[in-house]
Backbone as a printed PyTorch tensor [residue, N CA C, xyz], in Angstrom:
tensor([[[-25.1200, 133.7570, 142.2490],
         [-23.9400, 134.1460, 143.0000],
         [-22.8090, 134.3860, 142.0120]],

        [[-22.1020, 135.2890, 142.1510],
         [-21.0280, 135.8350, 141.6700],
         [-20.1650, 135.3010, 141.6510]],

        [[-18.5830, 134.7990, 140.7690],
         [-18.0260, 134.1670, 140.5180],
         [-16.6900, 134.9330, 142.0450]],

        [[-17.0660, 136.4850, 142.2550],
         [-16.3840, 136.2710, 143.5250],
         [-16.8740, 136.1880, 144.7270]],

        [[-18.0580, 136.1290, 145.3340],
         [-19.1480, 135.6370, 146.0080],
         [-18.9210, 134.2640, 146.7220]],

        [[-18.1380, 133.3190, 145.3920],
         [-18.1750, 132.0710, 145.8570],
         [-17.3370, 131.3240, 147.0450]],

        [[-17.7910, 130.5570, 147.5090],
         [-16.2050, 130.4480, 148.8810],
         [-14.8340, 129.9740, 148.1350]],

        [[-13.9370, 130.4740, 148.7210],
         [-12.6720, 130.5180, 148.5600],
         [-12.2990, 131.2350, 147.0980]],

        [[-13.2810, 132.0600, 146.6820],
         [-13.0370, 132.7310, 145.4230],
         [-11.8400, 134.0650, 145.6070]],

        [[-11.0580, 134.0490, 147.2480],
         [-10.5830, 134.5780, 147.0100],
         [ -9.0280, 134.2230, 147.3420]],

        [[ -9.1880, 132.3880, 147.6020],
         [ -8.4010, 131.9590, 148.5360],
         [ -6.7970, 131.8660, 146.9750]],

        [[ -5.3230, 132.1250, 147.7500],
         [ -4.5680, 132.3020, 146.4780],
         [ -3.6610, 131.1270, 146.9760]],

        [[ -3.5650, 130.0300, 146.2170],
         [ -2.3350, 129.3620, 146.2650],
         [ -0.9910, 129.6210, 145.7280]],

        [[ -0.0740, 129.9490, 146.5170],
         [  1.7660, 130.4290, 146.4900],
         [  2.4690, 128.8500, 146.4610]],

        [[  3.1420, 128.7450, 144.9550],
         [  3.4920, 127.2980, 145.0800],
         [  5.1240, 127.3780, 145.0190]],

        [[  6.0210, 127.8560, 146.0450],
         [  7.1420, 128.1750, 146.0560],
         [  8.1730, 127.0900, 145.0850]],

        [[  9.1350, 127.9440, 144.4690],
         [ 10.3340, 127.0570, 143.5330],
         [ 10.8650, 125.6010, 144.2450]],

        [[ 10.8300, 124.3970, 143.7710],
         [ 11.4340, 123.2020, 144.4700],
         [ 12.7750, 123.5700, 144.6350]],

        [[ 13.4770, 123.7430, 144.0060],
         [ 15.3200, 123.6960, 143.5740],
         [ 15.7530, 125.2190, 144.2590]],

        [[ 16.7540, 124.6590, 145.1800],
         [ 17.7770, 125.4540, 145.0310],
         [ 18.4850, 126.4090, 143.8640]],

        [[ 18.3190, 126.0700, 142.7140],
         [ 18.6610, 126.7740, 141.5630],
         [ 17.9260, 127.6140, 140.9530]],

        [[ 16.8010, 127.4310, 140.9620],
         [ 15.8520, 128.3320, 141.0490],
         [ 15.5030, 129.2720, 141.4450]],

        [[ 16.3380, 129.0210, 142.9430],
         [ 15.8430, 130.3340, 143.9040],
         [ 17.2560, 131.4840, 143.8110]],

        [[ 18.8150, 131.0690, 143.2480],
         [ 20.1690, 131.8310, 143.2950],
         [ 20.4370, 132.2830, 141.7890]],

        [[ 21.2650, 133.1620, 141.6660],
         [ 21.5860, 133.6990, 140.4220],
         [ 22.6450, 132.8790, 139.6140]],

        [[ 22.4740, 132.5490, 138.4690],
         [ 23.8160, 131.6190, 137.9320],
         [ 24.6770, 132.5240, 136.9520]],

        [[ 26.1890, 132.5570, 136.7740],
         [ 26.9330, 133.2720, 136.3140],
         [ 27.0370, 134.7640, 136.7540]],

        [[ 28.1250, 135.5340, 136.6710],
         [ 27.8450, 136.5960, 136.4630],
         [ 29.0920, 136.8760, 138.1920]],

        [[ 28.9930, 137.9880, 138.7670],
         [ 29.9780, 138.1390, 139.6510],
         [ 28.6310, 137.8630, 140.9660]],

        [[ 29.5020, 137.1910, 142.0590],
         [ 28.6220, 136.5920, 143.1330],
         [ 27.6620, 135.6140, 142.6040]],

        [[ 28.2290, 135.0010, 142.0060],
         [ 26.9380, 133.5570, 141.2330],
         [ 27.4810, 132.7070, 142.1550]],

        [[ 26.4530, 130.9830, 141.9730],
         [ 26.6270, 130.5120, 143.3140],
         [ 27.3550, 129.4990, 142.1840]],

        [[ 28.1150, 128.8520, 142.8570],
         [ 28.7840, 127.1990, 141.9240],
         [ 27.8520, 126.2370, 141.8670]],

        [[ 27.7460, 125.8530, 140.6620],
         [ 26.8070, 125.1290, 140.1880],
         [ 26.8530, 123.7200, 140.8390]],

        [[ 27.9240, 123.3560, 140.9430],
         [ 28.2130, 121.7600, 141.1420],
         [ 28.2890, 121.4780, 142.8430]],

        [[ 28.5640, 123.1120, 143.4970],
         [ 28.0730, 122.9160, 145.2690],
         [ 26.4570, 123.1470, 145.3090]],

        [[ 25.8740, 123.6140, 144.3710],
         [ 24.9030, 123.6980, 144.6180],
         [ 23.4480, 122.3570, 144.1300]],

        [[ 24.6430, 121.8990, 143.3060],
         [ 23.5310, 120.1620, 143.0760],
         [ 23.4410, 119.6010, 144.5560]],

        [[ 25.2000, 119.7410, 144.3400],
         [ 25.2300, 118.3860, 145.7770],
         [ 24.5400, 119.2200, 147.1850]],

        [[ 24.2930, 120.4380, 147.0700],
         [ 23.2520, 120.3100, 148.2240],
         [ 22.1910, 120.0140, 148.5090]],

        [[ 21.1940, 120.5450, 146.8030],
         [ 20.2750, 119.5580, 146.2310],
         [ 19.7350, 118.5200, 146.7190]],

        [[ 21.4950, 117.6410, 146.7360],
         [ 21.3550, 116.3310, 146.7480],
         [ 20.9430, 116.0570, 148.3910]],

        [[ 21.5010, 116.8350, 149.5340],
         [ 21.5370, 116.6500, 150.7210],
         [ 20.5250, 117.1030, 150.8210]],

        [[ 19.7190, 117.9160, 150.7380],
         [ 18.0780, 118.1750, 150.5960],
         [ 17.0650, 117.1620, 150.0370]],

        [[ 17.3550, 116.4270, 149.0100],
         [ 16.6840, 115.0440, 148.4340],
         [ 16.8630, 113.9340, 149.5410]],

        [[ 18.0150, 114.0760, 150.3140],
         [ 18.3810, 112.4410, 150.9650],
         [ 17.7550, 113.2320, 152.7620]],

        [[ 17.8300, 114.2140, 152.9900],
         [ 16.9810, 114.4480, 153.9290],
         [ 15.2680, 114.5570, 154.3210]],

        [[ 14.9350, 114.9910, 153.0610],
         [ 13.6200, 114.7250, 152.7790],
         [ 13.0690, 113.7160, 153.4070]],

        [[ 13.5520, 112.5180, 153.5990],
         [ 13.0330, 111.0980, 154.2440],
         [ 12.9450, 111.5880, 155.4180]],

        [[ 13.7430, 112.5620, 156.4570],
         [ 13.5570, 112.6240, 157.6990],
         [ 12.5430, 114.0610, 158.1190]],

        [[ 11.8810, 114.3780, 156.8430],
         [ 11.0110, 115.5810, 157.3840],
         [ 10.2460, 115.0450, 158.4760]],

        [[  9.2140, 113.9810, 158.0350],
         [  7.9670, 113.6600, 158.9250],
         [  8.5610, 113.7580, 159.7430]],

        [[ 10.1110, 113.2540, 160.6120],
         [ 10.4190, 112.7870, 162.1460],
         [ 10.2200, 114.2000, 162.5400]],

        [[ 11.0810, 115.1860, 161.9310],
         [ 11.4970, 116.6450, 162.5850],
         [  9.7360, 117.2360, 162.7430]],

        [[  9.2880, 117.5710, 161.3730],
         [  7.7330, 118.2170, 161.5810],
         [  6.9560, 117.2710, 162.9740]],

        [[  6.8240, 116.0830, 163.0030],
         [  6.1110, 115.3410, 163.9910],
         [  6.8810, 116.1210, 165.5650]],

        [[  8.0560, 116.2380, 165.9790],
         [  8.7770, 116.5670, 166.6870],
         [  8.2890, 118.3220, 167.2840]],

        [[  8.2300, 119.2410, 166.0010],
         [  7.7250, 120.2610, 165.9020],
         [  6.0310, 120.3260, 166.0900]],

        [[  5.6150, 119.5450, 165.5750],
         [  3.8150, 119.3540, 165.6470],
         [  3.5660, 119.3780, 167.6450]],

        [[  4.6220, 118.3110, 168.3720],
         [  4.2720, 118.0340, 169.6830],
         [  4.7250, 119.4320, 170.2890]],

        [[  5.7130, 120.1630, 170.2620],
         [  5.8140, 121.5240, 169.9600],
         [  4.8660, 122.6600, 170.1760]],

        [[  4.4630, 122.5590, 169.2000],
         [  3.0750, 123.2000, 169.1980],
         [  2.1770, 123.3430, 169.3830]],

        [[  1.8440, 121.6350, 170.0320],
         [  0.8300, 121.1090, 171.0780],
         [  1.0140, 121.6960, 172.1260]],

        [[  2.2920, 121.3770, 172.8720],
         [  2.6330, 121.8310, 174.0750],
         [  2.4960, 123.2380, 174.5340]],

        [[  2.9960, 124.7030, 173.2150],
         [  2.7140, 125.4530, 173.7550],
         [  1.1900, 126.3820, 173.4750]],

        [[  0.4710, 125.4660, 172.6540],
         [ -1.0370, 125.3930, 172.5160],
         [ -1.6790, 125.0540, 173.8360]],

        [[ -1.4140, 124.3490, 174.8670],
         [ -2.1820, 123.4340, 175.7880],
         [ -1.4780, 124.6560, 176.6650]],

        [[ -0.1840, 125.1800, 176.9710],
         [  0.4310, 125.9830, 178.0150],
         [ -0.6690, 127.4570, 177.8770]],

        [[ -1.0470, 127.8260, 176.7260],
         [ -2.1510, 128.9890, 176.2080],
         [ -3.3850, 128.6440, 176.7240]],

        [[ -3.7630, 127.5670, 176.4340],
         [ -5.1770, 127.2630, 177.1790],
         [ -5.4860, 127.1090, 178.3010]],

        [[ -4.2320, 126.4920, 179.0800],
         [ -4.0380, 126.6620, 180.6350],
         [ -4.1190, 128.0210, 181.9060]],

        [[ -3.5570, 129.2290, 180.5890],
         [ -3.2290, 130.1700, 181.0150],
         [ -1.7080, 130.3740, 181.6760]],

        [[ -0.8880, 129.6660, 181.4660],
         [  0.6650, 129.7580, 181.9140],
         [  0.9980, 130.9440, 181.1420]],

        [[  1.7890, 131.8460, 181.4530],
         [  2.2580, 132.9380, 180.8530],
         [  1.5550, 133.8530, 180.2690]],

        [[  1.7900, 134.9910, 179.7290],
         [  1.4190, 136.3190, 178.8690],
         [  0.5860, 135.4460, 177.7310]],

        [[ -0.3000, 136.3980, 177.3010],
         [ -0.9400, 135.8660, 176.0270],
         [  0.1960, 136.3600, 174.9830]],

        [[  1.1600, 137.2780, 175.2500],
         [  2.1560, 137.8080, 174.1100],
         [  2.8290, 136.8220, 174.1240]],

        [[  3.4740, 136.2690, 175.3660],
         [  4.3650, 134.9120, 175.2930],
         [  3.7470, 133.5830, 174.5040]],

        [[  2.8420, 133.5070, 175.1190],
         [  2.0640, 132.3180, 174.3070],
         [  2.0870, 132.2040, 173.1380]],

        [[  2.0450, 133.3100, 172.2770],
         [  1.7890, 133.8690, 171.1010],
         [  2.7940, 133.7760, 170.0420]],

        [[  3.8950, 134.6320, 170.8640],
         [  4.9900, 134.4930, 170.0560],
         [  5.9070, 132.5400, 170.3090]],

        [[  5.5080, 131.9700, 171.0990],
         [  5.9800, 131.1450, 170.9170],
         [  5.2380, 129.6370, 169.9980]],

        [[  4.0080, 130.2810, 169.6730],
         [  3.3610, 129.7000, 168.6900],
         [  3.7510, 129.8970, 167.3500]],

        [[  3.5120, 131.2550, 167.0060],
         [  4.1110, 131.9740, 166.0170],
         [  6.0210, 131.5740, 165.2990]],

        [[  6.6340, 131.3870, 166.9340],
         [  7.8000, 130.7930, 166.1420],
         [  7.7320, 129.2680, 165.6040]],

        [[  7.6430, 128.3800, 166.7880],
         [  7.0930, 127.0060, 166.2350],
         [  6.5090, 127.0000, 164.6920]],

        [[  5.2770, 127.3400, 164.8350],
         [  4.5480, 127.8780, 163.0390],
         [  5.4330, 127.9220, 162.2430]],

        [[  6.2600, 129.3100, 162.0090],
         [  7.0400, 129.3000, 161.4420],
         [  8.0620, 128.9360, 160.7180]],

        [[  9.1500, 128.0070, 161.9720],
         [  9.2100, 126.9050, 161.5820],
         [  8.8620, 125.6190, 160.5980]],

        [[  7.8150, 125.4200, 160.9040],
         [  7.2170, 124.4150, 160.1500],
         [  7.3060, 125.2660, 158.9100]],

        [[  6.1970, 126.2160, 158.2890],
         [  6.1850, 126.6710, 157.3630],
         [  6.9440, 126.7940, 156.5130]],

        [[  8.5350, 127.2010, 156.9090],
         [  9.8220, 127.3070, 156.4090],
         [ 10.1870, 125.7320, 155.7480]],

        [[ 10.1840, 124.9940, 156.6050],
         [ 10.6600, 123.7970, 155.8740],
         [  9.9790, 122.8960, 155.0970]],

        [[  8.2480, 122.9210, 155.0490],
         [  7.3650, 121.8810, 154.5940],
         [  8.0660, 122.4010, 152.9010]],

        [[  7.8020, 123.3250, 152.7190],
         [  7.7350, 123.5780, 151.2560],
         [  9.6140, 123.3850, 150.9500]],

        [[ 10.4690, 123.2230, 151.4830],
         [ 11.5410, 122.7360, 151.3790],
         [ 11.5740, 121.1340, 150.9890]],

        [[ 10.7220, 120.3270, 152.0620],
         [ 11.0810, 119.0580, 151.9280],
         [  9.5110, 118.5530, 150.6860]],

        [[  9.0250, 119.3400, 150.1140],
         [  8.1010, 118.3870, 149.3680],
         [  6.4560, 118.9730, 149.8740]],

        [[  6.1990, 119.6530, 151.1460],
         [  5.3130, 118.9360, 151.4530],
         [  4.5120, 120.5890, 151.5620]],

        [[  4.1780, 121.4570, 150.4450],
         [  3.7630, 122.5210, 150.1100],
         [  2.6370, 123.2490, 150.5910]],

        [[  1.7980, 122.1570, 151.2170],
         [  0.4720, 122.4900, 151.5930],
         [  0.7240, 122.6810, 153.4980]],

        [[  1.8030, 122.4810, 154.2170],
         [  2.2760, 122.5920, 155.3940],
         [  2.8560, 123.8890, 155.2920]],

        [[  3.0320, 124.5130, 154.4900],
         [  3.7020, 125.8650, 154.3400],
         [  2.5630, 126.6600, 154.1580]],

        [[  1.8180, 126.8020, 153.0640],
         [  0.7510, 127.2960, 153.1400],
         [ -0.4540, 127.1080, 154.6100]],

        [[ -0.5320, 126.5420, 155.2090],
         [ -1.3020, 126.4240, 156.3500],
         [ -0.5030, 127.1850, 157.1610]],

        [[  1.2260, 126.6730, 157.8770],
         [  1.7080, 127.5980, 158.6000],
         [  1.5980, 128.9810, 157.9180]],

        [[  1.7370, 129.2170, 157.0820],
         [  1.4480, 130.8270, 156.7480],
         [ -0.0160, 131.6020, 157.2700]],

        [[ -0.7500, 130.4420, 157.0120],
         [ -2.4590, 130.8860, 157.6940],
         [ -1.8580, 131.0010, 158.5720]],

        [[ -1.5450, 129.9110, 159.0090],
         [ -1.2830, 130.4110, 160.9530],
         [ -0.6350, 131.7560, 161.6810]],

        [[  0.4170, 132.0140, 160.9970],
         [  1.5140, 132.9810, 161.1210],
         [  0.6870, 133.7580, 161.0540]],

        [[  0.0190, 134.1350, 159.4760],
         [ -0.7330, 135.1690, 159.5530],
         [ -1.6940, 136.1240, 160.8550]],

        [[ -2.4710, 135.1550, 161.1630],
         [ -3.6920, 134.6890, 162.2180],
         [ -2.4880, 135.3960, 163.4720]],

        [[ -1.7850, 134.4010, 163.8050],
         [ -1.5230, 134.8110, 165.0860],
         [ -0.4480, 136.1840, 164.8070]],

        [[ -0.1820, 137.0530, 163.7050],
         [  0.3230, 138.4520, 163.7790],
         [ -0.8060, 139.2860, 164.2640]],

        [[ -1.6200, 139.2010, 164.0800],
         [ -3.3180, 139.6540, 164.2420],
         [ -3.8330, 140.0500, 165.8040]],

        [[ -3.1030, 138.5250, 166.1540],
         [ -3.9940, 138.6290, 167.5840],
         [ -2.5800, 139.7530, 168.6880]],

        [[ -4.1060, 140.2090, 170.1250],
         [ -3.1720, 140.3670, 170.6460],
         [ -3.8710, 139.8260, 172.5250]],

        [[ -4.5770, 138.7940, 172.1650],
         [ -5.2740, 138.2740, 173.2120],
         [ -5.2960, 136.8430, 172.5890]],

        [[ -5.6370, 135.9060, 173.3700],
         [ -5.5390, 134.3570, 173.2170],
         [ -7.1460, 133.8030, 173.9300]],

        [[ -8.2670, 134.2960, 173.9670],
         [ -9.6010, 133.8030, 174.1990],
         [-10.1900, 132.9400, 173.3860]],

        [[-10.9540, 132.1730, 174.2580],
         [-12.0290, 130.7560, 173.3370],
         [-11.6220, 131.4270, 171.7850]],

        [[-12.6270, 132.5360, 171.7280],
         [-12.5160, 133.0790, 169.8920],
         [-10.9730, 132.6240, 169.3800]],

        [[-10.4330, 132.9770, 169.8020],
         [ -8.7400, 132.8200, 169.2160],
         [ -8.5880, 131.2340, 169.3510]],

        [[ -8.4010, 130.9810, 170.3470],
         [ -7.9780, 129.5890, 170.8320],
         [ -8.8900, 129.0880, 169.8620]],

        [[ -9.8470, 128.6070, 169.7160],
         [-10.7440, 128.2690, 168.0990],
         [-10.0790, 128.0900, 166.7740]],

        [[ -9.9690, 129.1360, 166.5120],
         [ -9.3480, 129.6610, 165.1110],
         [ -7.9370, 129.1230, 165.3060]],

        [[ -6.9360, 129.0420, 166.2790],
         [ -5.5180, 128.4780, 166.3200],
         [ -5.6090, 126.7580, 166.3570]],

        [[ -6.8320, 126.2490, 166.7200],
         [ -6.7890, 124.8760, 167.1460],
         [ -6.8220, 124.5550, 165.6630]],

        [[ -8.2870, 125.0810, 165.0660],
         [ -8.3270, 124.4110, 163.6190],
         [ -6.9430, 124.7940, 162.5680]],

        [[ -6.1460, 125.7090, 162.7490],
         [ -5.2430, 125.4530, 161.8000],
         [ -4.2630, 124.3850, 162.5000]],

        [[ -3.9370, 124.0140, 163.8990],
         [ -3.2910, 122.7720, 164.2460],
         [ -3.6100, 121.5640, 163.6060]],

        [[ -5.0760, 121.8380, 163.9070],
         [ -5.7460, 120.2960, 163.2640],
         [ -5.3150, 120.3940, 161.9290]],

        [[ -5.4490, 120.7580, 161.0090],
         [ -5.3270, 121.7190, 159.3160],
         [ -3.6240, 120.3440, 159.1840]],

        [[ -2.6150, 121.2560, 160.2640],
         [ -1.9450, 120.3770, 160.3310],
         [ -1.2870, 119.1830, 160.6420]],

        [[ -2.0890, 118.5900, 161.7770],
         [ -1.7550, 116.9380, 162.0840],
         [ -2.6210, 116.3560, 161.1900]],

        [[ -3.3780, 116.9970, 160.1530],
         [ -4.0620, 116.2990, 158.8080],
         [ -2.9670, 115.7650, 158.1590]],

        [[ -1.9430, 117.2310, 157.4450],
         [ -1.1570, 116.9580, 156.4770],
         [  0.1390, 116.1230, 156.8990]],

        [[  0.5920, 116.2370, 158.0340],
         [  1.2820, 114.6870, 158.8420],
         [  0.4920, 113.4900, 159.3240]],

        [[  0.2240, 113.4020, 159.8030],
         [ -0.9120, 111.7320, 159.4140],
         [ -0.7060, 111.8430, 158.4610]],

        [[ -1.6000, 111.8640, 157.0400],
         [ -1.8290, 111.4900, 155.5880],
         [ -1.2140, 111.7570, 155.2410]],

        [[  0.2010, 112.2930, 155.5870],
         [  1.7010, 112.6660, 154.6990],
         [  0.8960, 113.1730, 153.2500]],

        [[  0.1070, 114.2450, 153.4400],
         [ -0.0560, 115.0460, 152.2330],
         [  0.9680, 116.0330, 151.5610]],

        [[  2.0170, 115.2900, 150.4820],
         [  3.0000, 116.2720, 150.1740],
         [  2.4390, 117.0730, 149.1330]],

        [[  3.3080, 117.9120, 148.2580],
         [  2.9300, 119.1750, 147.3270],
         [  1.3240, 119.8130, 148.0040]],

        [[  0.2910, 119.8870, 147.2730],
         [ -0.2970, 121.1070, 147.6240],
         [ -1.7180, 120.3640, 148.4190]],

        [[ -1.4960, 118.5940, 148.5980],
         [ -2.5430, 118.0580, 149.4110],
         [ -3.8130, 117.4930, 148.1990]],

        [[ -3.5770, 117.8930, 147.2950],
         [ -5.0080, 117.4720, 145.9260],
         [ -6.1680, 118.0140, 146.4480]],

        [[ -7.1100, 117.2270, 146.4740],
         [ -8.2720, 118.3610, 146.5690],
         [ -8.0290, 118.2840, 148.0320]],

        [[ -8.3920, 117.4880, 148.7650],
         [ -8.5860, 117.6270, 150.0920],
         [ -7.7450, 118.7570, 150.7250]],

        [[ -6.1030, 119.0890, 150.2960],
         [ -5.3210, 120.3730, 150.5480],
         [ -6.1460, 121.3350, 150.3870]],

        [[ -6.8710, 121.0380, 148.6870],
         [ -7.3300, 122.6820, 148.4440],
         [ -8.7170, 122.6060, 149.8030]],

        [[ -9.4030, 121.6810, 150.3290],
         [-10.7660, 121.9570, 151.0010],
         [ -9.9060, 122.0980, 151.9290]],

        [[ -8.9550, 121.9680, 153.0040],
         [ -8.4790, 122.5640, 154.2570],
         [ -8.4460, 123.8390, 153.5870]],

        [[ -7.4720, 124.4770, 153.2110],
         [ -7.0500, 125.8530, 152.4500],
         [ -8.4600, 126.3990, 152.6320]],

        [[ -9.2480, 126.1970, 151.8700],
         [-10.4730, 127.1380, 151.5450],
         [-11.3740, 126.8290, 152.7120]],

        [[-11.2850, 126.0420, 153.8170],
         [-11.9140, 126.2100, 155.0220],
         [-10.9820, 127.4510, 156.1550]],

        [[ -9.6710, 127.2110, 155.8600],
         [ -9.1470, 128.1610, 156.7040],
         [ -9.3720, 129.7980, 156.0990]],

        [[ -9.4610, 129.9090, 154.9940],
         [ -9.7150, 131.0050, 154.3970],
         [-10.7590, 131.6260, 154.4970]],

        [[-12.1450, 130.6130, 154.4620],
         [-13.2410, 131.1940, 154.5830],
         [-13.4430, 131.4880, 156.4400]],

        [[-12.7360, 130.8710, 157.2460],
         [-12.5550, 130.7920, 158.7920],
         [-12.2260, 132.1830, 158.5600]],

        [[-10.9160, 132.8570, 158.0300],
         [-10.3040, 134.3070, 158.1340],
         [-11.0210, 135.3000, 158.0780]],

        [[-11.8100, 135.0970, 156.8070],
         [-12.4140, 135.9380, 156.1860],
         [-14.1530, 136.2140, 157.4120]],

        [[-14.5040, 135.1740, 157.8790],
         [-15.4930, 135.5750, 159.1430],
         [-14.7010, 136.2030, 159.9670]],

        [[-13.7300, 136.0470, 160.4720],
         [-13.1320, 136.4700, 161.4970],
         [-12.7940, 137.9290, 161.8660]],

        [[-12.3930, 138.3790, 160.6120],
         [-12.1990, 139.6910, 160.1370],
         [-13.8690, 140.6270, 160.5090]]])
């Protein structure tokens, strides 16, 4: 077997900048101030402690309008997009507060559900396991990219895509 043959030989980990400083331009005209931009830093470091509450908060979220999809309440577009925002969500902030491998999964997800435009067993499948993917990485508070076990979710959702397709 071929070195791209192999599973997840094609799966790419995106390990976004930690710092605020990293991500803005310093000096120059429209540069950001250095010393507002620690201390927000800093309010980003001292919030960090309250990710799990908010993501856990967001996780039931996503339960809820996961279970409203399986029920059949509303449009499969509604369903959809209100998964898709939830997701999102998450995605946006895991890799903010530390927890890198919650960003990368919501991105599977995001991805996945731009795709669909029906919500059947097949779908509902493929959306459950990236849920599960994520009440992994909350339970086991897996921050940065999860160690191996991150990389074996990752390369199970990847190789999931890649059948799917």
């Amino acid at each position: 077997m071929s070195d791209d043959n192999k599973p997840g030989a094609g799966a790419q980990i995106i390990r976004p900048p930690q710092t605020l400083q990293s991500k803005v331009e310093k000096g120059g005209p429209g540069a950001v101030d250095l010393d507002a931009l620690a201390r927000a830093e800093d309010v980003i470091a001292n919030l960090a402690d309250d990710y799990l509450d908010w993501v856990r908060e967001d996780f039931v979220r996503l339960e809820a309008a996961f279970e409203k999809m399986k029920a059949g309440d509303g449009t499969a577009e509604e369903n959809l997009e209100a998964l898709f925002q939830i997701s999102h969500d998450m995605k946006g902030q895991g890799g903010s507060f530390g927890y890198d491998l919650m960003t990368a999964i919501g991105d599977h997800l995001c991805r996945l559900l731009e795709t669909l435009d029906k919500a059947g067993p097949r779908e509902q499948g493929m959306i459950r396991v990236h849920i599960d993917a994520m009440r992994v990485v909350i339970t086991k508070e897996l921050k940065g990219d999860g160690g191996a076990e991150g990389r074996q979710l990752l390369m199970g959702l990847t190789l999931m895509g890649e059948k799917a397709k």
